[in-house]
N, C-alpha and C positions, 0 to 999 in steps of 0.2 A: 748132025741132026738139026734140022732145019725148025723154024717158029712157023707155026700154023696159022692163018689166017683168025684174028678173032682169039687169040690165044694174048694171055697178060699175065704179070707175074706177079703175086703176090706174096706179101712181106709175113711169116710168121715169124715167133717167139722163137728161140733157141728150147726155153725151156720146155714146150710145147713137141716142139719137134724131137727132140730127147724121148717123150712118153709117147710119142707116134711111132719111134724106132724101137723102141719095147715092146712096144704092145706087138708090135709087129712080128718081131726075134720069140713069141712064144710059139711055144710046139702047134697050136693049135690055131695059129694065125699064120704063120709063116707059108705057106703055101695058095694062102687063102686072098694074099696082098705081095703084092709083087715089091713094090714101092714103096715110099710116102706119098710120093702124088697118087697112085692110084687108088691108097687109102684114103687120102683127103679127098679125094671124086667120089667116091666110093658115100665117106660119109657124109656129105654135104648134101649129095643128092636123095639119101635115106631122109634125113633132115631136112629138107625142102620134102618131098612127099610125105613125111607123115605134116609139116606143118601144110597140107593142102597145096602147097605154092609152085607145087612138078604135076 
């Protein structure tokens, strides 16, 4: 799997990423997020549109 143009990698927390893989592993999330990165896209981008900024 190859890096996509415009793609970079960013450094999170361990601890951070622990409660990203929980949150994840619930019944009612787990289908809903495939990932962590596609939860962190997921929420980043909620988070830029509601601050106006998407």
């Amino acid at each position: 799997m190859g890096k996509k143009k415009g793609d970079s990698v960013v450094k999170i927390s361990s601890e951070l990423l622990r409660d990203v893989e929980e949150f994840i592993k619930l019944e009612e999330n787990k289908f809903k997020y495939v990932n962590r990165k596609q939860f962190i896209d997921i929420a980043v981008a909620e988070k830029l549109k509601k601050e106006g900024k998407r």
